[in-house]
C-alpha positions as CSV (number, residue, x, y, z in Angstrom):
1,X,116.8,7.6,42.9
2,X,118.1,4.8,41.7
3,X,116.6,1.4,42.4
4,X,118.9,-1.0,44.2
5,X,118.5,-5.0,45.0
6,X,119.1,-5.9,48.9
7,X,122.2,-7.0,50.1
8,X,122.2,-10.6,49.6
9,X,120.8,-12.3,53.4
10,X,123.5,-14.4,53.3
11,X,126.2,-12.0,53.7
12,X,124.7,-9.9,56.6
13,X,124.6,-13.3,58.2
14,X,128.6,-14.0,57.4
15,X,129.1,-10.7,59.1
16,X,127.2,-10.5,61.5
17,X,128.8,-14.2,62.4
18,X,132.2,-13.2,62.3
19,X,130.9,-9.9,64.3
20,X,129.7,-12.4,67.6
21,X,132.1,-14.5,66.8
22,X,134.9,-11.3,67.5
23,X,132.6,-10.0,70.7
24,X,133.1,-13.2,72.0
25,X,137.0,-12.6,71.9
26,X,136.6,-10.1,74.0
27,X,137.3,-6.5,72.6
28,X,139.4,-4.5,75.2
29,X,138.5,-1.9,77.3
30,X,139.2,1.9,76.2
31,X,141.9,1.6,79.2
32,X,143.6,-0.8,76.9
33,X,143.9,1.4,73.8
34,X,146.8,2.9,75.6
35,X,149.1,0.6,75.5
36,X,151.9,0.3,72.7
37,X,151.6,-3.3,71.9
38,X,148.3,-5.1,71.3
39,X,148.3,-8.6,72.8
40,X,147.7,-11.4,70.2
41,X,143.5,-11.9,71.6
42,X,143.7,-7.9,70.3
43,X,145.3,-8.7,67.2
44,X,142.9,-12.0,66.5
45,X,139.7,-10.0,67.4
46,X,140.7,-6.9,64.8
47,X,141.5,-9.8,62.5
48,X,138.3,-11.2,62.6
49,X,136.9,-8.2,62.2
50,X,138.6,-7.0,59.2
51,X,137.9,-10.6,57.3
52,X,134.4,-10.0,58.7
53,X,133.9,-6.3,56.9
54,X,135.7,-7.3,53.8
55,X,133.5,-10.5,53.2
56,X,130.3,-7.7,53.4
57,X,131.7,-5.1,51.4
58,X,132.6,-7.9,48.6
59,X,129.0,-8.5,48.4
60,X,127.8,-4.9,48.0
61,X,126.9,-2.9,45.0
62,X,128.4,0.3,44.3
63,X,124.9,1.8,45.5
64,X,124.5,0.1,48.8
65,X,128.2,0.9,49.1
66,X,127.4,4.6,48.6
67,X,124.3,4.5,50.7
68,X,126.4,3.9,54.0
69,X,128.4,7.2,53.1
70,X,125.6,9.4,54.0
71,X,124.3,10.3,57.2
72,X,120.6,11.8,57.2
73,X,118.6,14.0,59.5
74,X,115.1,12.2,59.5
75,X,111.8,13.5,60.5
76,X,109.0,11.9,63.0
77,X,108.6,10.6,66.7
78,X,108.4,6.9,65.6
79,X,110.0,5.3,62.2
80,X,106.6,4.9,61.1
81,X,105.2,7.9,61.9
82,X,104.3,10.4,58.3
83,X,106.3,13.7,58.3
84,X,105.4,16.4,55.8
85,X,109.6,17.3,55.7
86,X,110.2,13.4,55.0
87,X,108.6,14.2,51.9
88,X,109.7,17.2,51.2
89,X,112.9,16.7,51.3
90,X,113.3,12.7,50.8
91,X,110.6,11.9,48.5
92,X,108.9,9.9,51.0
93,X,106.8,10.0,54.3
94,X,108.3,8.3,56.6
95,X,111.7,8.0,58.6
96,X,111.7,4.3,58.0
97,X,110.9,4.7,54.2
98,X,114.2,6.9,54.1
99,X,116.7,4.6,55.5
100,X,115.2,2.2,53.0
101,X,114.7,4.0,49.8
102,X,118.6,5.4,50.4
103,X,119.9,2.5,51.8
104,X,121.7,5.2,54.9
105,X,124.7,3.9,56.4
106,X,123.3,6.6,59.1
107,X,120.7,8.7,60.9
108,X,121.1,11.9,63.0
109,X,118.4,13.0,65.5
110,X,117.8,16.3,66.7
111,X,115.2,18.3,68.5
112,X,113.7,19.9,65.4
113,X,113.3,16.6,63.9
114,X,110.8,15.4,66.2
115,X,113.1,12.7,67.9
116,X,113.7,13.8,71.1
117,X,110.6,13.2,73.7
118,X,111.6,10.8,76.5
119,X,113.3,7.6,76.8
120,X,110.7,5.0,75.7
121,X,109.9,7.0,72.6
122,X,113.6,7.5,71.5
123,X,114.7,3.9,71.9
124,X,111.5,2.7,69.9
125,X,112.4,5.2,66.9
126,X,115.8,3.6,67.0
127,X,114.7,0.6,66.8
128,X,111.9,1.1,64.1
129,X,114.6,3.0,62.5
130,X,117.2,-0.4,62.9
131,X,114.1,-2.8,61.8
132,X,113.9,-0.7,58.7
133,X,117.5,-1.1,57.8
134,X,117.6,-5.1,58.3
135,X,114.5,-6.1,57.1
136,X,115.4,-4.6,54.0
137,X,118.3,-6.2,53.6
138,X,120.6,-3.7,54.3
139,X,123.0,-3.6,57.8
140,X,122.3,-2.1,60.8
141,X,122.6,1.9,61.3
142,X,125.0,4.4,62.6
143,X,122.5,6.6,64.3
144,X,124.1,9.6,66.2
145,X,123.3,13.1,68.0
146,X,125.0,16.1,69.5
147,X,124.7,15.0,73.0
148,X,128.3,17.8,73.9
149,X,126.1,18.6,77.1
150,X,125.7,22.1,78.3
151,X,124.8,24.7,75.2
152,X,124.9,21.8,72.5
153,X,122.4,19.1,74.1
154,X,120.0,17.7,71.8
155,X,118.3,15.1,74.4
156,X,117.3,16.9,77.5
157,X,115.3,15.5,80.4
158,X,114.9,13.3,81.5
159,X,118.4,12.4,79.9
160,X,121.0,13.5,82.7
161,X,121.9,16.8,82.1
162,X,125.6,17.9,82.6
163,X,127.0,21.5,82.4
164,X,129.1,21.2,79.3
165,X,133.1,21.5,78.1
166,X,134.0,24.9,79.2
167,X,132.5,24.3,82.6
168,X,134.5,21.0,83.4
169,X,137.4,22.5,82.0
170,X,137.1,24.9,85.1
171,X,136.4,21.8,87.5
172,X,140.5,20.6,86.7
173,X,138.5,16.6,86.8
174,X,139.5,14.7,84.5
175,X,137.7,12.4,86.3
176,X,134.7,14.4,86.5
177,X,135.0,14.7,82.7
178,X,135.1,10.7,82.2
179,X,131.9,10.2,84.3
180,X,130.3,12.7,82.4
181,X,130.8,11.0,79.0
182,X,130.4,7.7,80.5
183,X,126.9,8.2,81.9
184,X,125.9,10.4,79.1
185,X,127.2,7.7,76.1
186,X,125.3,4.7,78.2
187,X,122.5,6.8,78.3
188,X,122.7,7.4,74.7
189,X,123.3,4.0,74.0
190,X,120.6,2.7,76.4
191,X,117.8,4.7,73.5
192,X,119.7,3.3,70.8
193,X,121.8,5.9,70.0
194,X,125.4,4.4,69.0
195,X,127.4,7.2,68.3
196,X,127.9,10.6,70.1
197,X,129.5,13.5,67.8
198,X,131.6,14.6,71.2
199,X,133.3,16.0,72.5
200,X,134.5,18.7,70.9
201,X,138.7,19.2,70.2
202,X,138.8,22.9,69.5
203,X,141.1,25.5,71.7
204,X,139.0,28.4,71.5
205,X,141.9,31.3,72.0
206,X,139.5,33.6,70.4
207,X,137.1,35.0,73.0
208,X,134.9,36.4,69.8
209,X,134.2,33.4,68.7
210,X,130.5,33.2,67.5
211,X,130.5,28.8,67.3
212,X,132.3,27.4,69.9
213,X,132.5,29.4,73.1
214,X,132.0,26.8,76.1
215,X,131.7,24.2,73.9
216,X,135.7,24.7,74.1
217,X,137.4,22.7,77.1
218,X,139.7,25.9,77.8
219,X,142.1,28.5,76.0
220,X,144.6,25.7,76.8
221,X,146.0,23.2,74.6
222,X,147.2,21.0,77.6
223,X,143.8,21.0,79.5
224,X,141.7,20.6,76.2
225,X,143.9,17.4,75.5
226,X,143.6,15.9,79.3
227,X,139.8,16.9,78.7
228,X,139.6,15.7,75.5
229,X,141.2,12.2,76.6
230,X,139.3,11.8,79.2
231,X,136.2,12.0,77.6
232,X,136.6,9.5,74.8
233,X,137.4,7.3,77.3
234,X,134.1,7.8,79.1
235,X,131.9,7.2,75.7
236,X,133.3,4.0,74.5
237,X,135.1,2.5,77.5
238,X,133.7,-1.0,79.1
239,X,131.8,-3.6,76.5
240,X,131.0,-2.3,73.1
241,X,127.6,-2.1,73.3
242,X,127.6,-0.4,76.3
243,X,129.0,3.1,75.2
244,X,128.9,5.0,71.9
245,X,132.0,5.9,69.6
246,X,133.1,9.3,70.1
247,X,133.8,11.8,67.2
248,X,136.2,14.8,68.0
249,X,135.6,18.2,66.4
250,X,136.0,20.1,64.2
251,X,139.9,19.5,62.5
252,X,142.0,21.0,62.0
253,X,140.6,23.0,65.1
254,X,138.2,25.8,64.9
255,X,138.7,27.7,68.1
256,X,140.2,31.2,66.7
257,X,137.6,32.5,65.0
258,X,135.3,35.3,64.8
259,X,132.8,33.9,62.2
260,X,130.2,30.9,62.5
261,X,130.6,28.7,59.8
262,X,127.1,28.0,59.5
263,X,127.0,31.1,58.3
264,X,130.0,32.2,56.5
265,X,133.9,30.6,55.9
266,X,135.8,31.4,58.5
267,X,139.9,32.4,57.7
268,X,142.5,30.9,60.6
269,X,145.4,32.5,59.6
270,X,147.5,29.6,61.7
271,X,151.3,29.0,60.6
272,X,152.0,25.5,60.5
273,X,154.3,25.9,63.7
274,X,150.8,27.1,65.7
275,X,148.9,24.9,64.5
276,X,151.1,22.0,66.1
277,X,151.7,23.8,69.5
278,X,147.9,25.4,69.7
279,X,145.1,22.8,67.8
280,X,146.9,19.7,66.8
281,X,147.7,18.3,70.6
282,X,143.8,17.2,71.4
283,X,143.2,15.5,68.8
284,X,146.5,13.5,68.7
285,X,145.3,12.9,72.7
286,X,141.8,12.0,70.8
287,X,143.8,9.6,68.4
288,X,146.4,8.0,71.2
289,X,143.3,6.7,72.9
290,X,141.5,5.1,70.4
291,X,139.1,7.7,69.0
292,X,136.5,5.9,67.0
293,X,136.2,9.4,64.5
294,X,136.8,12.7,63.5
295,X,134.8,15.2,62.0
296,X,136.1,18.2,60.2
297,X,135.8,22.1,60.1
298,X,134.3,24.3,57.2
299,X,136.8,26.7,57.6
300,X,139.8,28.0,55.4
301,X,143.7,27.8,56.8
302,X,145.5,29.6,54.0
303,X,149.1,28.9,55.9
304,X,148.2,25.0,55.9
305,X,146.6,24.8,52.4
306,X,146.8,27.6,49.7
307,X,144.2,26.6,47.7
308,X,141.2,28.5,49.4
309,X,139.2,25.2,49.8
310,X,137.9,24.8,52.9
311,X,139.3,21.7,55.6
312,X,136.4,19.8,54.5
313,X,137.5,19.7,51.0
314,X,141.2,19.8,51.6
315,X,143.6,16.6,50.3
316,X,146.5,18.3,52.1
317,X,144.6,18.6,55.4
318,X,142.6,15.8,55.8
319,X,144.8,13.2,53.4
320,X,147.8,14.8,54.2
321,X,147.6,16.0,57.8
322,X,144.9,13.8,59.7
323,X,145.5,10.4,58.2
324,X,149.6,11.6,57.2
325,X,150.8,13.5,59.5
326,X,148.7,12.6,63.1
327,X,148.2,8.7,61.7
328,X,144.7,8.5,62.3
329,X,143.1,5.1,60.7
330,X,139.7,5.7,61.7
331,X,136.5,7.1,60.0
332,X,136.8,10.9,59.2
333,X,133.5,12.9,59.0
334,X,132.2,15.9,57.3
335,X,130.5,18.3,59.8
336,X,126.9,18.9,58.0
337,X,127.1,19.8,54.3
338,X,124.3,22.2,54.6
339,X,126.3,24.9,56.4
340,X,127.1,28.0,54.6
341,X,130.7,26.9,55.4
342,X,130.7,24.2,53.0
343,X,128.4,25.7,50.2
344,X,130.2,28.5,49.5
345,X,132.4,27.8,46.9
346,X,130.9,24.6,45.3
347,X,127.2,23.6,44.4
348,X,125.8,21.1,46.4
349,X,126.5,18.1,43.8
350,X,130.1,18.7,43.7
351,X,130.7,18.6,47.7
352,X,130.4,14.9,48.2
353,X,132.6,14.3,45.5
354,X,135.4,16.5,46.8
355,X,135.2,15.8,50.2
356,X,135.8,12.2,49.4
357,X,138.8,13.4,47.2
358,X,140.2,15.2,49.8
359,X,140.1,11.7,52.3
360,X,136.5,11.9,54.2
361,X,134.8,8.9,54.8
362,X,131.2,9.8,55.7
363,X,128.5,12.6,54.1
364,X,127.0,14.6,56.6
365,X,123.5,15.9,56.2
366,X,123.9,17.1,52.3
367,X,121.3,19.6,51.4
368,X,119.4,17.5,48.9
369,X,120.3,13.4,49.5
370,X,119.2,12.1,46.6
371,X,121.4,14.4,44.4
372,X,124.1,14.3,46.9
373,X,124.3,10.3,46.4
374,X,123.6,10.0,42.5
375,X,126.4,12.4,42.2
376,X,128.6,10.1,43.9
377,X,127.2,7.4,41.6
378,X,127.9,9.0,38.7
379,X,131.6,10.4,40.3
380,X,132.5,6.3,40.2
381,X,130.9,5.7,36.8
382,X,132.6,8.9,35.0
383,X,135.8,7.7,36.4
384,X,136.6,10.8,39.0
385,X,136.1,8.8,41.7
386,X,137.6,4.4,41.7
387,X,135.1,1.8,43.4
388,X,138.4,1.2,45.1
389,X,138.2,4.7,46.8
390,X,134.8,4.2,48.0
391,X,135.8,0.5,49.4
392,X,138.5,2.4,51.5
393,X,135.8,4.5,53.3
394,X,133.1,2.0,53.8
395,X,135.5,-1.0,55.0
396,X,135.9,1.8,57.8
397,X,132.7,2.4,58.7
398,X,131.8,-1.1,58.7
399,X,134.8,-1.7,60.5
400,X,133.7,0.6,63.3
401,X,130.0,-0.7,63.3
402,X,131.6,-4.1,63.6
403,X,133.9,-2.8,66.7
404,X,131.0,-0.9,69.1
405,X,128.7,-3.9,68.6
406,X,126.2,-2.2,66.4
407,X,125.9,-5.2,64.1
408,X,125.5,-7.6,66.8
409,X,123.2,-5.8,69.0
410,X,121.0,-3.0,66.8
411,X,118.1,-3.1,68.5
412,X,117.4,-1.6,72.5
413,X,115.0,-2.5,75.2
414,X,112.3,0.1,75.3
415,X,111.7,-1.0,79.3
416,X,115.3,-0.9,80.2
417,X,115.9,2.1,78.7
418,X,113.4,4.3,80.6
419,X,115.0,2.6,84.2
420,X,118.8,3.5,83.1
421,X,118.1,6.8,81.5
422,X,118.1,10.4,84.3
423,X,118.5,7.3,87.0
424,X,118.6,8.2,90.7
425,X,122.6,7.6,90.6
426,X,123.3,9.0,87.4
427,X,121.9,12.4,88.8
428,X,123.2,12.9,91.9
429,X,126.8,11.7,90.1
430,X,125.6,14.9,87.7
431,X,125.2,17.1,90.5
432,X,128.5,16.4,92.3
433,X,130.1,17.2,88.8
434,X,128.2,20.0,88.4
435,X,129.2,21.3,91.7
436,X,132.6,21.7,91.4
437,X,132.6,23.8,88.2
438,X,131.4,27.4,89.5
439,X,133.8,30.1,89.2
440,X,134.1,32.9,91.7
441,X,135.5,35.6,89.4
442,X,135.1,38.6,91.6
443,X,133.8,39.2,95.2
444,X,135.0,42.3,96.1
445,X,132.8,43.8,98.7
446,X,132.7,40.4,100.6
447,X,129.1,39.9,99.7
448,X,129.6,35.9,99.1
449,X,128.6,33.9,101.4
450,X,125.7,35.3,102.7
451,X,125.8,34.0,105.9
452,X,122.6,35.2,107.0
453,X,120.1,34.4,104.3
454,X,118.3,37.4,103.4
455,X,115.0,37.8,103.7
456,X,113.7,38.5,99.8
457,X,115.8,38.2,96.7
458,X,115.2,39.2,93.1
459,X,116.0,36.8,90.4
460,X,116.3,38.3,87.1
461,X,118.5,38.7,84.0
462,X,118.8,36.4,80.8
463,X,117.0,33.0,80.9
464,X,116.1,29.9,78.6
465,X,112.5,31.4,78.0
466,X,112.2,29.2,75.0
467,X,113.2,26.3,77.3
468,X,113.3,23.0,75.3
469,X,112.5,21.1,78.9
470,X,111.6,21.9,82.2
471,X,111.4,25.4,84.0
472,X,113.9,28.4,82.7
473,X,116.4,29.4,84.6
474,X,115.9,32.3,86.6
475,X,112.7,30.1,87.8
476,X,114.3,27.4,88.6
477,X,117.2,29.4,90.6
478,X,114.2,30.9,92.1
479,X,112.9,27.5,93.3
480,X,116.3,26.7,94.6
481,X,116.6,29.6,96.3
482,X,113.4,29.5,98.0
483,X,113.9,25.8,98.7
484,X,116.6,27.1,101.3
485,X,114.0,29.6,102.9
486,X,115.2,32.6,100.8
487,X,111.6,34.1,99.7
488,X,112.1,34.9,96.0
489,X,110.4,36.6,93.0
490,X,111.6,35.8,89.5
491,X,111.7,38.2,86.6
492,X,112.9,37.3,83.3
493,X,114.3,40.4,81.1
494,X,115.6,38.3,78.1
495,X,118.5,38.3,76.1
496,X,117.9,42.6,74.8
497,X,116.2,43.8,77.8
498,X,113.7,46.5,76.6
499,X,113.8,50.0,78.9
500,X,110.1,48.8,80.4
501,X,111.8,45.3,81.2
502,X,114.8,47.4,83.0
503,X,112.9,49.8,84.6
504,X,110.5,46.7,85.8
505,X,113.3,45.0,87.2
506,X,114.7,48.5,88.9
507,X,111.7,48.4,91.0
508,X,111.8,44.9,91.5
509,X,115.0,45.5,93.2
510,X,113.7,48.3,95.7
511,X,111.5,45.9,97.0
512,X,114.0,42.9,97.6
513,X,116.8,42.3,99.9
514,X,119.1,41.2,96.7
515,X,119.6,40.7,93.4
516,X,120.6,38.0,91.3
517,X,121.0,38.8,87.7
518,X,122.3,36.0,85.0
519,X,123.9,37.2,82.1
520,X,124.1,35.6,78.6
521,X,127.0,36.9,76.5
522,X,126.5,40.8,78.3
523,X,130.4,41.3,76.6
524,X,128.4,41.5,73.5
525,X,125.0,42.4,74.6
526,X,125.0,46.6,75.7
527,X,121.2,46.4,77.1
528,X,122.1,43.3,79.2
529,X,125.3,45.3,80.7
530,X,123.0,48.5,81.0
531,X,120.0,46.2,82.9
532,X,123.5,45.4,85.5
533,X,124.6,49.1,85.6
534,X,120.8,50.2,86.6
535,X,120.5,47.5,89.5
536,X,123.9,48.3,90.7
537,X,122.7,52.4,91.1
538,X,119.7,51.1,93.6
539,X,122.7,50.3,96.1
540,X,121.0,46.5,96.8
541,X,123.7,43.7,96.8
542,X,123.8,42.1,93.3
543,X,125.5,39.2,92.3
544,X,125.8,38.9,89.1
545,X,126.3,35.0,87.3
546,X,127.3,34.6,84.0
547,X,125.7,31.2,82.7
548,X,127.5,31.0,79.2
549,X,131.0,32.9,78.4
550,X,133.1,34.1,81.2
551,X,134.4,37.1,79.8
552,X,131.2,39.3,81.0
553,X,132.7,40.2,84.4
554,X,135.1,42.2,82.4
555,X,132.4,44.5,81.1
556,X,130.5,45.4,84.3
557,X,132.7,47.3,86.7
558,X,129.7,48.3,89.1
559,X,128.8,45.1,89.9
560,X,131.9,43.9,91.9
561,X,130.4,39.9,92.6
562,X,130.4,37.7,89.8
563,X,129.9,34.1,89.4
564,X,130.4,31.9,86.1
565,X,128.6,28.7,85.7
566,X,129.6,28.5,82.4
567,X,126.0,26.6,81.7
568,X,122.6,27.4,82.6
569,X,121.2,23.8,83.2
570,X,118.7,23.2,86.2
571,X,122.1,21.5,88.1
572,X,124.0,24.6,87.3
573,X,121.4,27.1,88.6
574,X,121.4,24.8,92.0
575,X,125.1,24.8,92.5
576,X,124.9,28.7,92.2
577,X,122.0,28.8,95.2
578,X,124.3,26.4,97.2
579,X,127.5,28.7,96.7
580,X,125.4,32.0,97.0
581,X,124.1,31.0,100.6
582,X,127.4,28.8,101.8
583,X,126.9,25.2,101.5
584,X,129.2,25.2,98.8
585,X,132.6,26.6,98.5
586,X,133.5,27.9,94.3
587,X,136.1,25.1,93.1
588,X,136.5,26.5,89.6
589,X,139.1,27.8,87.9
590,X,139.2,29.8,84.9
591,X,139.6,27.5,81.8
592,X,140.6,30.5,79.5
593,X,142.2,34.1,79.9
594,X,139.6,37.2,80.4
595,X,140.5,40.2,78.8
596,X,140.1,44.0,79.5
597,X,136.4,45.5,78.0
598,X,138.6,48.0,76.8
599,X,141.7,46.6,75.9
600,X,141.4,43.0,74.4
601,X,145.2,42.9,74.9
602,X,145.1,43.6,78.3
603,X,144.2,40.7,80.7
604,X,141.7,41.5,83.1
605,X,141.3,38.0,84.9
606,X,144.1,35.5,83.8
607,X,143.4,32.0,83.2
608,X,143.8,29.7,86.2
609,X,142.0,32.6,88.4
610,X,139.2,31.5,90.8
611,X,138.1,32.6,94.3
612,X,137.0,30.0,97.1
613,X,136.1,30.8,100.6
């Protein structure tokens, strides 16, 4: 790597100057965003702003320039603390040495990386991570997560949990959707965390698809938009330091697929004309209301571009359709350049270079950093790529850092953080959310509601064995159960329940008044739909709740009572005990079509479909 002097002290402090003085203004709310005139305070503050982020970048070298492309995946539970993948990987030990020796524009935090433990120690890693960055001489840090909630949640208790996209698109809130993101991005922010890659844009149409599932608002362009709206609202609505900036995923829209592009490419075989009517309309609702970014898909869409190249690396779709056609002005993001999506075609030296070609504006997690930024370097000094091209991308990003108060207020209160963070309010706010998203899919022998609690009931099926935090779910749908006066036993089979699991369960069941089985993907899983079909033959009630996709009740004609959380969270698992013994009435609504088991043509539940009693 490259050695690189400092930015010069003097012009952090002219930006981070013109950065109070444009908080000061007053930025305006999210609510503001809307309108189709900016009043002249608007117009002074973005002014400021701009003057503010081009006084920086004219003090930057092309290698601290560079540096604020890339977004890195550190290792260790505080900045300081020595990783053994720090130095595999980065040449150093520490988290801190990295956003030093690279001079990172951002960090990205995950569970595997050791950053995720409670609320204290996440706000003190940012700001070790953010102490790093200044005292350095370099400017404050992007640093982000996945925080989608429901499947994709990287920060888990005692962060407040919520049940994820799919299962508010079910609720109908909009509402419901803004609180979500609103608690959830002052959370985040609250540890230090400034930017939120949520929520995610895509229409999944495709009920195979292997990547986003219930990560997907609905089948529906209309409700993923509302949805969609809604939610970036919630992360960087009120003062700028209060929320995070919201990135939408994954243009040009990723929800017809049957391959995950951490694996493979995926092929959308869209027409132009679809992809206006089907994946286009969230994230011009994303755009219309301000979205802070947009990160982009590793898949191939012949019909939009006939090159082969994936979105990622695509002039025409990124240059041409997100910044041409939809008018977006904001900072456009690679998703992570160590899928298989991305490598494919290219090595890993030639992918930042292209994808900054093609119109991106920030490097997500390349494979190897070092070559990833030298052959950016060397991109500028060769003559492929103009200094002027790499100004365009980080006068963005410093634009944006400038506009959610990162410059101004890096650093988090370690105290305050552990008060606001899985608060008394935020969680009962979680619940009530939570509770409006079950789906009654079927109830045809009338079993639900039990009116009269039974006496002994059998939890068993799928659950988070593995669980990242707290109890796995059939135990803690146990507890709930049993908190109501329902004596319970709880029986995990797993996700490929072995003949010894079934047949345990099978006698479980003759010994129980009931059975509640949660199902994980049983459309795809034959042992989970054979574990349903043996419980069903024992003639005990079972109810059957699918905690992920909704398009197992399909698959299981013996069992006639389903339920769909849509999420297998702890709040999930206590809205199902609530609906299961009457206090709460189903209020969901399917958010996307369910088709026959053996027809995928035929619809077997249509969207919009959802009991109540």
């Amino acid at each position: 790597m490259r050695h690189v002097k400092s930015i010069p002290r003097r012009q952090v402090a002219v930006l981070l100057s013109a950065a109070i003085a444009a908080a000061a203004v007053g930025a305006p709310a999210a609510t503001a965003q809307d309108a189709p005139a900016q009043p002249a305070e608007t117009q002074s503050t973005e002014a400021a702003t701009m003057s503010a982020a081009a006084s920086t970048l004219r003090g930057m070298t092309l290698e601290q320039k560079v540096g604020q492309l890339f977004v890195a995946n550190v290792y260790g539970k505080t900045a300081d603390t020595p990783h053994p993948k720090n130095r595999e990987e980065f040449g150093v030990d520490t988290a801190a040495e990295v956003v030093k020796r690279y001079h990172l524009g951002g960090v990205i935090y995950f569970a595997w990386t050791d950053s995720f433990h409670n609320a204290r120690q996440v706000a003190e890693l940012s700001n070790g991570l953010q102490r790093a960055a200044v005292s350095s001489g370099n400017l404050p840090l992007l640093v982000s997560t996945d925080q989608e909630q429901g499947v994709v949640t990287r920060f888990g208790p005692p962060a407040t949990q919520f049940p994820g996209s799919m299962a508010l698109g079910a609720s109908r809130s909009t509402e419901d959707a803004r609180k979500a993101a609103e608690i959830t991005g002052q959370e985040l922010r609250a540890v230090g965390i400034n930017q939120d890659f949520a929520p995610d844009a895509d229409v999944n149409v495709n009920p195979a698809n292997p990547v986003i599932g219930v990560r997907s608002f609905s089948s529906d362009p209309k409700l993923v938009s509302d949805m969609v709206a809604a939610q970036v609202r919630g992360y960087q609505g009120g003062l700028p330091t209060q929320g995070v900036s919201a990135n939408v995923k994954h243009f040009p829209g990723h929800g017809d697929t049957d391959v995950d592009s951490h694996y493979g490419l995926p092929v959308i075989n869209h027409t132009p004309e679809q992809w206006a009517q089907l994946d286009a309309p969230p994230f011009r609702a994303a755009i219309a209301k301000g979205v802070d970014s947009i990160m982009t898909a590793h898949i191939v869409v012949p019909k939009l571009d006939d090159s082969g190249e994936p979105s990622t690396l695509s002039p025409k779709v990124i240059t041409g359709m997100l910044r041409g056609e939809l008018g977006f002005r904001g900072v456009v993001y690679t998703d992570s350049l160590r899928m298989e999506g991305a490598r494919k075609k290219h090595p890993d030296a030639r992918l930042p270079v292209l994808a900054l070609k093609a119109g991106v504006d920030v490097l997500l997690m390349p494979q190897y950093l070092e070559l990833a930024i030298n052959s950016v370097i060397d991109a500028v000094r060769t003559g492929e790529l103009t200094e002027r091209r790499i100004d365009e991308s980080v006068l963005r990003i410093l634009m944006m850092k400038l506009k959610r108060g990162i410059l101004t207020k890096p650093f988090v209160d370690p105290a305050a953080a552990e008060k606001l963070v899985g608060n008394k309010r935020n969680q009962v706010v979680a619940q009530k959310v939570t509770d409006n998203t079950v789906t009654a899919i079927r109830n045809d022998d009338k079993l639900l509601p039990m009116r009269a609690k039974p006496g002994k009931v059998l939890v068993t099926g799928w659950s988070d064995t593995a669980a990242t935090w707290g109890t796995a779910s059939t135990q803690t749908l146990s507890k709930q159960l049993n908190a109501r006066g329902v004596a319970t036993t709880a029986l995990t089979t797993g996700l490929r329940p072995t003949s010894q699991a079934i047949d345990s369960a099978v006698a479980a069941a003759g010994q129980n008044d009931a059975v509640v089985v949660l199902t994980n993907r049983a459309a795809k899983e034959p042992l989970q739909r054979q574990l349903l079909e043996k419980l069903a033959a024992t003639g005990k009630p079972v109810i059957a709740v699918a905690v992920r996709d909704p398009y197992d009740a399909a698959h299981v004609d013996a069992v006639k009572t389903w339920l769909n959380t849509y999420s297998f969270s702890a709040g999930s698992m206590e809205s199902v005990a609530k609906v299961v013994l009457g206090e709460l009435s189903p209020k969901g609504k399917l958010p996307v079509s369910v088709p026959s088991a053996s027809d995928p043509n035929v619809v077997r539940f249509p969207f919009g479909h959802g009991l109540t009693w």
